[in-house]
C-alpha positions in Angstrom: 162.9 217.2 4.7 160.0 215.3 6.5 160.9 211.6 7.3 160.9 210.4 11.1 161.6 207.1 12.8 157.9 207.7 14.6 156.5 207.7 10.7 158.3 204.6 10.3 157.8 202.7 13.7 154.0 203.5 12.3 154.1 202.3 8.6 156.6 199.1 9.5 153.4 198.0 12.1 150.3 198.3 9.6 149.0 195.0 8.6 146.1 195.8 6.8 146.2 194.4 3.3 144.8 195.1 0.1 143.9 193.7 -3.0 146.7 193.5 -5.9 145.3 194.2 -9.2 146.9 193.6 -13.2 149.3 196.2 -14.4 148.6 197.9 -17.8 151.6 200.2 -19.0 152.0 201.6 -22.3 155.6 203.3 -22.2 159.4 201.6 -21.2 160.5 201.5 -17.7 164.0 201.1 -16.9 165.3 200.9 -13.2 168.4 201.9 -11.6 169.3 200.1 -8.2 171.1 198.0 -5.6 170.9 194.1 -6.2 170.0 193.0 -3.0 167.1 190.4 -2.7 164.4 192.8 -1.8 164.8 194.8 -4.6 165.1 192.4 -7.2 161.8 191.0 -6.1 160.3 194.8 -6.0 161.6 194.6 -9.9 161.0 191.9 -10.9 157.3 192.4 -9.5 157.3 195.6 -11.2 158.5 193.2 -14.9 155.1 191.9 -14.7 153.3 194.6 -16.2 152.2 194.3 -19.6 152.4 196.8 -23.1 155.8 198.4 -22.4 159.0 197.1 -22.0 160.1 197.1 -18.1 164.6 196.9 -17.8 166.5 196.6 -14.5 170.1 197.2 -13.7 170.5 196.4 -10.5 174.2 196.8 -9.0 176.6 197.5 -6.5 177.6 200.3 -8.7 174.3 202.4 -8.7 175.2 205.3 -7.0 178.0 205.9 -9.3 175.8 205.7 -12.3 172.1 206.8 -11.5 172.7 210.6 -11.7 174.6 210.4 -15.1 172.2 207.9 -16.4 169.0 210.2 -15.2 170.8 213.4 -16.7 170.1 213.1 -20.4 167.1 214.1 -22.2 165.5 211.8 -22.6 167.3 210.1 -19.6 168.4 206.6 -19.5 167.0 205.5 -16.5 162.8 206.0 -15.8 163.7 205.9 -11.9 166.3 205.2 -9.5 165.9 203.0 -6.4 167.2 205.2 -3.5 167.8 205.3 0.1 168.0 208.2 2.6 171.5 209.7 1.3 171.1 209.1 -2.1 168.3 210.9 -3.3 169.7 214.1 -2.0 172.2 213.6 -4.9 169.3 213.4 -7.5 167.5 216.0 -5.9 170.9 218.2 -6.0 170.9 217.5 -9.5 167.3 218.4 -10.3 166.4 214.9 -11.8 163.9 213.7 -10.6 160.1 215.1 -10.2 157.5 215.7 -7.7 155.5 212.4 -7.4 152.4 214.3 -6.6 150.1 214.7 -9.5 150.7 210.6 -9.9 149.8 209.6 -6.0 146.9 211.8 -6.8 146.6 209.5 -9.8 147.3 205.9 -9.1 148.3 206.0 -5.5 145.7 204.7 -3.7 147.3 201.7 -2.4 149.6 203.8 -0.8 150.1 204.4 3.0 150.6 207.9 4.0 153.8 207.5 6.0 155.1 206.1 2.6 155.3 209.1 0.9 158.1 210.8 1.0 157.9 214.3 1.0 161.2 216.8 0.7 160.1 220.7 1.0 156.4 220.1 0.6 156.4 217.8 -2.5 156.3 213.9 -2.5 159.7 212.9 -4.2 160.1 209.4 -3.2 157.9 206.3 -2.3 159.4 204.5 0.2 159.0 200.7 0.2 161.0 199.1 3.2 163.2 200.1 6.2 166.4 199.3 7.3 169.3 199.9 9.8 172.4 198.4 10.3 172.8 195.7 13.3 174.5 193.1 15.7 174.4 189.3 13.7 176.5 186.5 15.4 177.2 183.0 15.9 174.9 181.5 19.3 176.9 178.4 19.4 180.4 180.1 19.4 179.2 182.8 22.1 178.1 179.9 23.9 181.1 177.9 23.9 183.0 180.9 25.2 180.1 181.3 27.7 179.7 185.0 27.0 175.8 186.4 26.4 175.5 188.4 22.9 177.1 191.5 22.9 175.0 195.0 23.2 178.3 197.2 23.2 180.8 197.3 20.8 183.0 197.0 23.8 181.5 193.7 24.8 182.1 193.0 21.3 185.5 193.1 21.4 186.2 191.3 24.9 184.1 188.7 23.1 186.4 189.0 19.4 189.3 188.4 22.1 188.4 184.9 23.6 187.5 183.6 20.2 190.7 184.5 19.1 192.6 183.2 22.3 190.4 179.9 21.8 191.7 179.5 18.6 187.9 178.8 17.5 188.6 181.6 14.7 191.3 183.8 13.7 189.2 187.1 12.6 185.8 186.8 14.1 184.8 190.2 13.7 183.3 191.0 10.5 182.4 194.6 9.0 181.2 196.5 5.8 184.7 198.4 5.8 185.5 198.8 2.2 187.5 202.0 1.1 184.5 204.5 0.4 181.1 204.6 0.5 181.0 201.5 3.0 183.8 202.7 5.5 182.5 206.2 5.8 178.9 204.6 6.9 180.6 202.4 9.4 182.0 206.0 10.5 178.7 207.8 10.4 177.4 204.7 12.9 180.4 205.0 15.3 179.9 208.7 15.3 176.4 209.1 16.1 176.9 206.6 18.6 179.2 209.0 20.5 176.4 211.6 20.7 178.3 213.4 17.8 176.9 215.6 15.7 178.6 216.0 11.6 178.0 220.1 11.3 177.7 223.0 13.2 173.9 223.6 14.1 171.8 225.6 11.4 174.9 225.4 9.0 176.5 223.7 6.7 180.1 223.7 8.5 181.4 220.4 9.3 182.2 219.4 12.9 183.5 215.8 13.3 187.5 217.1 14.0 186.6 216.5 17.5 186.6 214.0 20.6 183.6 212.1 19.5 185.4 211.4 16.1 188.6 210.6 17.1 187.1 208.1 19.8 185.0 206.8 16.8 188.3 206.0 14.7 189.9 204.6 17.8 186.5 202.0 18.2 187.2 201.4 14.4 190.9 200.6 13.8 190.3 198.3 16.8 187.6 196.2 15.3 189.8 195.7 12.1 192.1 194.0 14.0 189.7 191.3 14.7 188.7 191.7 11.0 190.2 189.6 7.8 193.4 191.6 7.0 191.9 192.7 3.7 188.7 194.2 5.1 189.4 197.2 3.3 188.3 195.6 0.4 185.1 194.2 2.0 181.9 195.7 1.3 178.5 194.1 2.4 178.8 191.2 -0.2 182.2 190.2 0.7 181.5 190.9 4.4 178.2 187.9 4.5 180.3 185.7 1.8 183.3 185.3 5.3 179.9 184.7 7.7 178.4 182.2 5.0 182.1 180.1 5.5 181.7 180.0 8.9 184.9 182.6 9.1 183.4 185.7 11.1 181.1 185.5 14.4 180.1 188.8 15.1 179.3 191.5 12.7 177.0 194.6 11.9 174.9 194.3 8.9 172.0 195.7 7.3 169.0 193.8 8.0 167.9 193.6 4.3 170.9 191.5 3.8 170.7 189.6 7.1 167.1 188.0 6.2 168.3 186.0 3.2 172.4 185.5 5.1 172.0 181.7 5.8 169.6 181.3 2.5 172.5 181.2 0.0 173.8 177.9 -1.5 177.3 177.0 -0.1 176.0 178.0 3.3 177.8 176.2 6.5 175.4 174.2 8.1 176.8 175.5 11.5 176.1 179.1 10.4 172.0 177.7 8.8 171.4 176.2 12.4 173.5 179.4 14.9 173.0 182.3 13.4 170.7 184.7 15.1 170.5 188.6 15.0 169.8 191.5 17.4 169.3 195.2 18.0 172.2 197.7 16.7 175.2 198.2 19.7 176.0 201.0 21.5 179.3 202.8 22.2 181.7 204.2 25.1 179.4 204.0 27.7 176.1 205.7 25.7 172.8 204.8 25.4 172.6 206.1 21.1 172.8 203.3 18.8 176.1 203.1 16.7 173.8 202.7 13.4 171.5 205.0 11.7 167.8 204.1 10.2 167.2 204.0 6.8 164.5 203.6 4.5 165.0 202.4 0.5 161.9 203.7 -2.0 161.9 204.7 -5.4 162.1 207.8 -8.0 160.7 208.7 -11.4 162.9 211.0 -13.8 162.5 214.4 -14.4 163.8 214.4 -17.9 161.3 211.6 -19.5 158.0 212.2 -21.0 155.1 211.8 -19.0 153.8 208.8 -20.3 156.7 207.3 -18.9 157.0 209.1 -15.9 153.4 207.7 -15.6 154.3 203.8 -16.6 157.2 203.5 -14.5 154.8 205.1 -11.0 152.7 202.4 -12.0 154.7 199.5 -12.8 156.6 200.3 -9.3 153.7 200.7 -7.7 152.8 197.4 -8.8 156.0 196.1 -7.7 155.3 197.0 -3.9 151.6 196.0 -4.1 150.6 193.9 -1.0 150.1 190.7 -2.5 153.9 190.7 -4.0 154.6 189.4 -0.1 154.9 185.6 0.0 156.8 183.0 1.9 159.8 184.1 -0.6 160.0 187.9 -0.7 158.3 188.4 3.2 161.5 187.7 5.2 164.1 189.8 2.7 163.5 193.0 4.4 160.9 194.9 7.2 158.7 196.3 4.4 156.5 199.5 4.5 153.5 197.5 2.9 150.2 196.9 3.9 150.4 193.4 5.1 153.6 192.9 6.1 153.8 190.8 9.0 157.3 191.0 10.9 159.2 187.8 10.8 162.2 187.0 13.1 165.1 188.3 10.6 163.3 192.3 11.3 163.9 191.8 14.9 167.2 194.0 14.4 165.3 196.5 12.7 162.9 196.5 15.1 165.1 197.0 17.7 166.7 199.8 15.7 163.3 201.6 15.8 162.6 201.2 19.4 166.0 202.3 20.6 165.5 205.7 18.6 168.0 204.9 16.2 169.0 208.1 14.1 167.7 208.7 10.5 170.8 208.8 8.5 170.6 213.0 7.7 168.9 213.8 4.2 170.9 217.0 3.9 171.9 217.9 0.6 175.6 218.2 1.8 175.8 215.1 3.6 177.0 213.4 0.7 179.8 215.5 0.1 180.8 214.6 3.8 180.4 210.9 2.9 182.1 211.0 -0.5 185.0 213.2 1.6 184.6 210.2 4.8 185.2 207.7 2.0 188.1 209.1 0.5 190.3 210.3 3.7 189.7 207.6 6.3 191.3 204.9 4.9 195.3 206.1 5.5 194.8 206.3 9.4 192.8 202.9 9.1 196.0 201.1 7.4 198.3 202.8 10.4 199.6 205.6 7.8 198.2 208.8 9.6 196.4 209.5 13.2 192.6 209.8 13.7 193.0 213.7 14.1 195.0 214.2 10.5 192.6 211.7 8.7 189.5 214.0 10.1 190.9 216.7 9.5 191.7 216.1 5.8 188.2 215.1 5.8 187.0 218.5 6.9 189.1 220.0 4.0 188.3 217.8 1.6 184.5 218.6 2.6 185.0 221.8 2.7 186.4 222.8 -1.1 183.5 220.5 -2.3 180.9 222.4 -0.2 182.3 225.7 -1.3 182.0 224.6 -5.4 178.4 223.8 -4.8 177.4 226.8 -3.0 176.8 225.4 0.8 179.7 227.7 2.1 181.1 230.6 1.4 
């Protein structure tokens, strides 16, 4: 599967722009995705298209619902907004198509390193980049006199004086829900103890080890600087505690850190201090505890081709250069001809120069994660050690590998 962080350093640094043109469709469209700010502008950008009908459902919820809703004939769903893991469960599926005959088509006002291309054929096109990393609070590292963190151990010697100063109570923050969002927060911590999740050339998983029980440990001892129900947290909940000026130092995604202090209800004291930086590292290493990710978009397999071909071009149209504006410009480091960097993709950029992994398009990564999800939670609420909880995780991931065919 051909996606690198040198394609993306590449794509995310091309300012050439190009003319946006009216979009003519003559067949539905009807998105599946996230509901962060950058894609609801890529939507609603793709809504202005004329002569068919153009739906979004945009939600938390999407990977829970995109492969059923892209499995009928016809299929719900015209195309799914995706990232790095989650089109390897539409392409496990078989539901989506090769994008190729439509770049050929009505791609022209796509960049090369946009296309993303699994086995040969373009499946994807991706549209923006993003990574998780360091946001804080200046003024309240300031008042404790400490410099922004670049470790996760800084971190925490700095989560300790907060606390000691009785500036705030919980002043780490994290995306640490149960599921999909604490197995990510693993997969960071992981990587950034030069671990690797299987065995090389196979599909046997390898994280019952040294690296992952120091990544547990690093974990369960950022929750205790975390709001005691941040196993409910996801990335929503996570920026609503920043917003209230509860939470100084946290690792987000940088599509949700350009629009953090742009919400009404904001604390002025978190409008005028909040500032961001590169991803941290971990126990001494130089690898970033975060991986790189980039978000694009499908088209269904099991549509007819006029509406494989009016959703391509409504999307198309939705990440033409001219949708950038003062508006939609800082909600994400994009990979569109124009883009010029603003200061909210300077932890995204630091992501890139530091090398950061590309979170693994395998196609049984996400039973790991699904597995990850489900198992870590006990040893994070103090029920089981790090080495049970990973090693019900290698179980779990390996019944689900065997159904599917990736073991024996």
């Amino acid at each position: 599967m051909k996606f690198t962080h040198i394609a993306l350093a590449s794509s995310v640094l091309a300012f050439a722009a190009t003319a946006g043109s009216a979009c003519e469709i003559s067949a539905r469209v009807n998105i599946v995705g996230n509901e962060f700010p950058a894609i609801h502008s890529v939507a609603d950008a793709a809504k202005e298209c004329t002569g068919g009908e153009v739906k979004a459902n945009l939600t938390a919820d999407h990977q829970k619902i995109n492969v059923a809703g892209m499995t009928g004939n016809p299929a719900e769903y015209t195309s799914a907004i995706i990232a790095n893991s989650s089109i390897v469960a539409l392409m496990n599926e078989d539901v989506i198509r090769p994008l190729d005959d439509l770049v050929a088509k009505h791609g022209d006002g796509l960049q090369k390193t946009q296309l993303i291309t699994i086995d040969g054929k373009i499946m994807a096109v991706a549209f923006m980049a993003n990574a998780q990393h360091l946001v804080y609070r200046a003024d309240v590292l300031e008042e404790i006199g400490v410099e922004p963190p670049k470790s996760y151990e800084d971190l925490l010697a700095a989560a300790k004086m907060i606390r000691e100063k009785g500036i705030m109570e919980n002043p780490v923050g994290g995306a640490y829900k149960a599921g999909w969002n604490l197995a990510q927060e693993f997969n960071n911590m992981y990587l950034g103890h030069g671990g690797s999740f299987f065995e090389p050339g196979s599909a046997k998983v390898s994280i019952n080890n040294e690296q992952g029980v120091a990544a547990l440990e690093m974990m369960k001892s950022l929750s205790e600087y975390m709001n005691p129900d941040f196993l409910t947290h996801d990335s929503n909940a996570t920026n609503t505690e920043f917003r209230a000026g509860n939470v100084a130092l946290m690792n987000m995604w940088g599509s949700r850190a350009a629009t953090l202090a742009d919400a009404d209800g904001v604390v002025q004291e978190v409008k005028d201090h909040m500032a961001i930086s590169g991803p941290l590292t971990v126990a001494g290493g130089s690898d970033a505890a975060s991986t790189l990710w980039w978000d694009g978009w499908t088209v269904a397999k099991n549509i007819p081709d006029a509406e494989a071909e009016a959703t391509f071009i409504a999307l198309t149209h939705g990440i033409r250069p001219d949708m950038l504006n003062e508006v939609t410009a800082p909600q994400a480091v994009w990979l569109i001809d124009g883009y010029e960097p603003t200061d909210a993709a300077q932890g995204v950029f630091e992501a890139v120069q530091m090398s950061t992994s590309p979170y693994p398009m395998l196609p049984y990564m996400g039973l790991l994660h699904t597995a990850l999800g489900a198992e870590l939670s006990d040893f994070m609420q103090g029920k089981e050690s790090a080495a049970q909880a990973l090693a019900d995780t290698e179980a779990a991931y390996t019944a689900a590998a065997k159904e599917k065919g990736f073991l024996n």
